[in-house]
N, C-alpha and C positions, 0 to 999 in steps of 0.2 A: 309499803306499796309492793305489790305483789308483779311481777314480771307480765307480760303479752303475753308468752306462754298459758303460763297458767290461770290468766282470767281466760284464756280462748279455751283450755281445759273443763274449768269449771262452768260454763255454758254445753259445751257439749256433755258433760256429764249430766247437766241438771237435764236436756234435751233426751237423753238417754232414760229416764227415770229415777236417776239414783236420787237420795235425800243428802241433805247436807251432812248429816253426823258421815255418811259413807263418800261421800264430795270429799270432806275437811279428814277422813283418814286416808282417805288414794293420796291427796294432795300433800297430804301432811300443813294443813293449816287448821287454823282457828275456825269453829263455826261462825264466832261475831264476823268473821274475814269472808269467808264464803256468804253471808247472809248481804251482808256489805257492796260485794259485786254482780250479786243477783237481783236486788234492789236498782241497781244501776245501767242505762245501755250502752252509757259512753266507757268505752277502753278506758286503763289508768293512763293519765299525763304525765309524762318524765319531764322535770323540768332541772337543766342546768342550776349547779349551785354555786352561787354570786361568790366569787373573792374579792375581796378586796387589796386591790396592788399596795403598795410601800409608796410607788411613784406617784399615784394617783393624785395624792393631794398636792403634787407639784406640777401638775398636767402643763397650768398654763403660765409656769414661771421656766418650764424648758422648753413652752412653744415660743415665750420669747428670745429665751437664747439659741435657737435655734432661725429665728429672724434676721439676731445677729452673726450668724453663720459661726458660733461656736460648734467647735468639734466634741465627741462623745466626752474625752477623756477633761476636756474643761467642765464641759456640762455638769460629769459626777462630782471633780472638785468644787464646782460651785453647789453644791446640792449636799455634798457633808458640810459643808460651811453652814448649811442652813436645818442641821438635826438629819438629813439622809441618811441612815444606818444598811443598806444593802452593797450589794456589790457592781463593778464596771460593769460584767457581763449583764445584767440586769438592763444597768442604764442602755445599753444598746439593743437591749431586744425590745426596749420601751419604744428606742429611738427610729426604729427598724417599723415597728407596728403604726408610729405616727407618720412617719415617711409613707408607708404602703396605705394607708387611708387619705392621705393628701394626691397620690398617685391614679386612686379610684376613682377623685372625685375631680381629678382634671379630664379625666377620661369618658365621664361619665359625659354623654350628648341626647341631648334633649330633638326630637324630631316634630319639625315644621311643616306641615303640608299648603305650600303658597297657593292664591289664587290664578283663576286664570288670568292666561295674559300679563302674571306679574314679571315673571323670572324666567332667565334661561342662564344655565353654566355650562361653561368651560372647562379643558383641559384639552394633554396633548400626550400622546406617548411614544417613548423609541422603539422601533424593533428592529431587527438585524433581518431583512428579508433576502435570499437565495435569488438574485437576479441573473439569470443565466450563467449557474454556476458559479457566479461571486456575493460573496456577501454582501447585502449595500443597506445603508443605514437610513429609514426614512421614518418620518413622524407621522403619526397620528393622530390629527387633530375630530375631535367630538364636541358638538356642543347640543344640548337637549333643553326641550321646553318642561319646566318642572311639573306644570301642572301635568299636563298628556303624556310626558314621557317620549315627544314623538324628540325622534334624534336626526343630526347629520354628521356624517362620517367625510373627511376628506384628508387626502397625503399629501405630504412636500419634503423635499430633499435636504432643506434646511429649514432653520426655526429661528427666523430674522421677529423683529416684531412685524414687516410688511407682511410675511407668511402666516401669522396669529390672525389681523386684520384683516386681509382677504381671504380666509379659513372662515371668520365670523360676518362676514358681509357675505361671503358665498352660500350662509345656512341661513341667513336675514333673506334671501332670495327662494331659497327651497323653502322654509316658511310662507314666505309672502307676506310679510309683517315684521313686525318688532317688538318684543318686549321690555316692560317698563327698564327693568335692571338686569345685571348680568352677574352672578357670581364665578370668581376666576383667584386661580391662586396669585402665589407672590412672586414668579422670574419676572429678571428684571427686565423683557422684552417690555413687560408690561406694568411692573411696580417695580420701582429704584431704591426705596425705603418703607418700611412699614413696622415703625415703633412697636415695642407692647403694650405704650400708652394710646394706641389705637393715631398716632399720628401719619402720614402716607406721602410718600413724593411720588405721586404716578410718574412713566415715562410720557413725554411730551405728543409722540408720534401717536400712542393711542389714546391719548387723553385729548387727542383733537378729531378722530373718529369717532371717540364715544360724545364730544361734545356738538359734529355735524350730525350724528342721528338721532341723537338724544336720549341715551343710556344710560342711565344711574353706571354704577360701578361698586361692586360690594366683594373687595379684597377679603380671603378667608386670614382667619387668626393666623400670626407663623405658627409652623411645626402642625396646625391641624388640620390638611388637607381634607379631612371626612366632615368637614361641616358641607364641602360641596358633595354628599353621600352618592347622587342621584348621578352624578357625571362619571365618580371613581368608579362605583361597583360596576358600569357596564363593561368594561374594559374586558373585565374575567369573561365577559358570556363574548366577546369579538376575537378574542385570545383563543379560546376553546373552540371555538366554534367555526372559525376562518384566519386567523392566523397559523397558526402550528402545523406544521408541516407545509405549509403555504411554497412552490415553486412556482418561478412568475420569467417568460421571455421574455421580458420588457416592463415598465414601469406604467409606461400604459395600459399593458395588460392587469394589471394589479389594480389600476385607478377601478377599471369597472368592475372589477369583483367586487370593490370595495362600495359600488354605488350597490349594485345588486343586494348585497348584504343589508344594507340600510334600508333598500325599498321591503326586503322580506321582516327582519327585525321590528319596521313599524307596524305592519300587517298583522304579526302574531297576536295572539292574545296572552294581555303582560298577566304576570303568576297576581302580583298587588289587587289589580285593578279590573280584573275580571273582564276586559274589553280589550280590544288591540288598541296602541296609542294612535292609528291613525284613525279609527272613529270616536274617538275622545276630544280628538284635538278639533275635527271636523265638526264635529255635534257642538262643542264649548269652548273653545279657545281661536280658534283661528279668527271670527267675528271678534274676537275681544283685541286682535292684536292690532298696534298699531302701523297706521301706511307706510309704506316706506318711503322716504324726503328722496327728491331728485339732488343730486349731493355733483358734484364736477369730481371724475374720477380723479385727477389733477392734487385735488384738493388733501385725497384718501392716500394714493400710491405715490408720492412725489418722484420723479425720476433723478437718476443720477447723470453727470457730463461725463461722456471720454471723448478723447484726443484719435482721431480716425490716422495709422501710419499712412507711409508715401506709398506700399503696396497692398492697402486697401482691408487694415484689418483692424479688429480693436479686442483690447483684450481685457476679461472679467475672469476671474478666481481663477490665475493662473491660466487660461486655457484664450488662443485665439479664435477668434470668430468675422469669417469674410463679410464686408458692406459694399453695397454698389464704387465703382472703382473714383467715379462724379464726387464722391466725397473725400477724398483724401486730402488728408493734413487738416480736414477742418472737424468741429467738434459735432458731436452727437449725444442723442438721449438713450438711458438704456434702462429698461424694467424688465425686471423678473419676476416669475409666477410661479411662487411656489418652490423653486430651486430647481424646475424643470425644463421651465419655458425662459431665455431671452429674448426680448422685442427691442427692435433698436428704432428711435427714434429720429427724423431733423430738429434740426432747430426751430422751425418753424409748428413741428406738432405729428406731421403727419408719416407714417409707419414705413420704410424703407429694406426690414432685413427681419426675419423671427428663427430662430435655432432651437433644436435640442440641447438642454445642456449637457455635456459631455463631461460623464463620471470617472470611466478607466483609462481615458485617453486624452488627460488635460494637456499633455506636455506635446501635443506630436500638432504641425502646423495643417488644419485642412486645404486642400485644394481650393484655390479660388476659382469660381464659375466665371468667371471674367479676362482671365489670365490666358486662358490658351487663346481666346479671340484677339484680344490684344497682341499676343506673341504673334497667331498668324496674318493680324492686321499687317504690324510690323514687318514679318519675312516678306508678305507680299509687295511694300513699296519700297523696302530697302532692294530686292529682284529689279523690281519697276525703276531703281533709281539707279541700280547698276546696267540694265540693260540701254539706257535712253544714256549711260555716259560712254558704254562701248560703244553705241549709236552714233554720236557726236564724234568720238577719238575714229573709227573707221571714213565718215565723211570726209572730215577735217584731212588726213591722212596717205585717203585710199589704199594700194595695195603697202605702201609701207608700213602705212599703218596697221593692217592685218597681221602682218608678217611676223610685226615690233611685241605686237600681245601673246601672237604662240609663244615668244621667247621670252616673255615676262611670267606665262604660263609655268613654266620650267624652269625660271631660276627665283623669283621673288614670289610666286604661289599667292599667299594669303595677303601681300599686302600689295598685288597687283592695282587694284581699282584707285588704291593710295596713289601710285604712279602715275595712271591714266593721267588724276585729275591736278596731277602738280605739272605734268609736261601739257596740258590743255591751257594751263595758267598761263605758261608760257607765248600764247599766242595772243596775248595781250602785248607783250612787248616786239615780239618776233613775227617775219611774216612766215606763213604755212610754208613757202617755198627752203627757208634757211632752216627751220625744225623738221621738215623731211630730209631735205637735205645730212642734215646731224644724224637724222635718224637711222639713213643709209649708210655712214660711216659705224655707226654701233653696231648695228645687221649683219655686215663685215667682219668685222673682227668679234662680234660674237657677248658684245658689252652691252647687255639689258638693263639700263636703269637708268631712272630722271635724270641723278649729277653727271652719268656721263654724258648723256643733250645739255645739258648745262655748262660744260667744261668747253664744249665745241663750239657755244652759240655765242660765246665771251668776245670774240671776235668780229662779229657781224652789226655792222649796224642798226639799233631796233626800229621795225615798220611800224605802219598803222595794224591795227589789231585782225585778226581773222575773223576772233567770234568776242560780240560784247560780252561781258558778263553782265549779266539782269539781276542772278543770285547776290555778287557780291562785289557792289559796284564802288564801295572805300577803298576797295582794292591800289594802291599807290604805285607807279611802276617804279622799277629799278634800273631808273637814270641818274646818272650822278651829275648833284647840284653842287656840286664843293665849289670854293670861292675863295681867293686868297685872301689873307691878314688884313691886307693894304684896303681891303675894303670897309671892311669896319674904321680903319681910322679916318676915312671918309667922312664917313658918317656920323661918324662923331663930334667930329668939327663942324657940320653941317648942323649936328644938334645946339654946341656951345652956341654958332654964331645967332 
């Protein structure tokens, strides 16, 4: 067989005019050889030539020791045991080429085109987004109609299974329908186990949404994320195209780039499918999909209980958050969306407090909206309650009574009102005349304080009262009831007889 070259020689020569004897001396071959390729239009065929391996005729007595997880170097000793005359190196380059064809052939993936209406997949991914200068870590959740290709995009700051769940019921609404089944991979928000003998322990919490809307559920193989193709490869065109380089004020600000991107994404015309997905899905799919069930949100998000403290806060993933101040000490509901939103709940159902959640600043306590009213509630009657007691002590008193407060002003300051209201007590047992009295003798010599009206009134016999007490009327006076011995033994005898 003569080379490409020179059969494309000997064509052009014979195109030239030359004859074969002057063909076969330019070329230096045989004229039977030139006659040969000019008779002919097809090129010469090069074809590989067949060896035959040493190993070959043991092919499938080291695939099964290879089953058995023998290593190279048993493999060969068992294979001289059986007439093998080659060498180790050998047996491993055997072992090496059967590993690399078992490797192709798990690799190899077969492509599906579902109907309409059939399928939609899932997934999620992380990025490190620049939120005002700080990195902050948020997910991205997609899930896509197979058939249309039409997608929905959405973010959350963490990746509970409730954020999976309301991620897939939020794109069941952008849809407007539902399809039959869902393909999604294997975390355990959502699968807890999933055998290689195709066995599966879904998680509970989504295996009861997928069972109120009525979603099949088609967990990918482990280890082969690409069987959901349609969900993975978008990722690259959302990455390129709107992530990278992506700088966001706020997390809200990000949410609606992120819708914007999705409404322009379905619009385009897909490279596949020679149509945008959103006239694909509108023209075929959307009529196919199914209604969506009135479902008790209850049922979908179940809420969590917290413990409301005495000044009015309750606290989730380390960080406090104020509630109306009417709830303290009792318990409350509390759902998150998406790991951005808190909603606090009653008991009873209905919605009482919604926050942002706060990323960089879990540890520092917010101002309660309620606190300074209270505080000034408070200044104003505790004012109110001090002024209607120096009211009462100047009445009761008159000018000595004036007199007695400058000079409680000046030596006992801060716990003057304390004074006021133990020498006012006073006039419970005493008449106003012996507690002014008292009081002029302290004014005197200059002695501001309760014990010394106390020390002086020791001596006077106590009156009827000046001013009842209405506040606090258990009040007991300090009369002495003591009684001698000899009375008890009275009565004692009185009890025997």
């Amino acid at each position: 067989m003569i080379s490409m070259y020179k059969w494309q020689q000997v064509r052009v020569l014979r195109q030239k005019g030359e004859t074969i004897k002057g063909i076969a001396r330019q070329l230096k071959l045989s004229r039977n050889t030139v006659r040969k390729y000019l008779r002919k239009d097809e090129p010469p065929q090069f074809k590989a030539r067949q060896y035959e391996r040493l190993l070959d005729p043991y092919e499938e007595v080291i695939k099964e020791m290879l089953k058995k997880g023998f290593i190279g170097t048993r493999i060969y000793n068992e294979l001289k045991e059986q007439g093998y005359g080659g060498s180790l190196s050998s047996v491993h380059r055997y072992l090496s080429g059967i590993r690399e064809g078992e490797r192709v052939k798990t690799l190899a993936t077969t492509r599906v085109e579902t109907s309409t209406g059939k399928q939609m997949q899932y997934d999620w991914k992380e990025w490190m987004l620049p939120v005002n200068g700080r990195p902050v870590k948020v997910y991205i959740h997609e899930i896509i109609l197979s058939y249309s290709r039409k997608k929905y995009y959405c973010s959350s700051l963490s990746i509970t299974t409730a954020d999976i769940i309301r991620a897939i019921a939020s794109a069941i609404e952008y849809f407007g329908g539902i399809a039959e089944e869902i393909v999604i991979d294997n975390p355990r928000q959502m699968v807890i186990a999933h055998n290689n003998n195709g066995v599966i322990r879904y998680n509970d919490e989504f295996l009861r949404f997928c069972g109120l809307y009525g979603i099949d559920t088609v967990p990918c193989r482990p280890y082969r994320a690409r069987t959901k193709g349609k969900v993975e490869r978008p990722f690259y065109y959302i990455q390129e195209h709107l992530l990278k380089g992506l700088e966001v004020e706020g997390i809200a600000r990000f949410d609606g780039l992120l819708y914007d991107f999705t409404e322009r994404y379905n619009k385009r015309t897909h490279s596949d499918l020679g149509e945008s997905p959103e006239e694909r899905f509108m023209r075929d799919e959307k009529p196919l999909l199914r209604p969506i069930p009135e479902v008790e949100p209850a049922e979908i998000f179940p809420k969590e209980i917290r413990s409301v403290t005495n000044d009015g806060y309750i606290s989730w993933a380390g960080a406090l958050y104020p509630v109306p101040m009417k709830h303290c000490l009792r318990q409350v509901k509390i759902e998150t969306l998406f790991g951005k939103t808190l909603k606090v709940y009653s008991m009873d159902g209905s919605i009482i407090a919604e926050h942002d959640i706060r990323v960089s600043d879990r540890h520092k306590r917010p101002v309660h909206p309620e606190h300074e009213q209270l505080n000034r509630e408070y200044r104003e009657r505790k004012g109110a309650y001090r002024s209607e007691t120096l009211k009462r002590f100047k009445e009761a008193f008159k000018q000595q009574g004036e007199v007695f407060i400058e000079g409680l002003k000046k030596t006992v300051s801060a716990n003057m009102y304390w004074h006021i209201e133990e020498i006012l007590k006073l006039t419970e047992i005493y008449t106003a005349e012996d507690i002014t009295a008292a009081m002029k003798e302290c004014i005197e010599c200059g002695s501001y304080h309760k014990n010394s009206i106390k020390r002086l009134l020791k001596s006077k016999t106590p009156g009827e009262p000046l001013i009842e007490n209405i506040n606090n009327p258990c009040i007991a006076r300090s009369i002495n009831i003591t009684r001698p011995l000899s009375a008890y033994r009275v009565m004692e005898k009185e009890v025997l007889a």
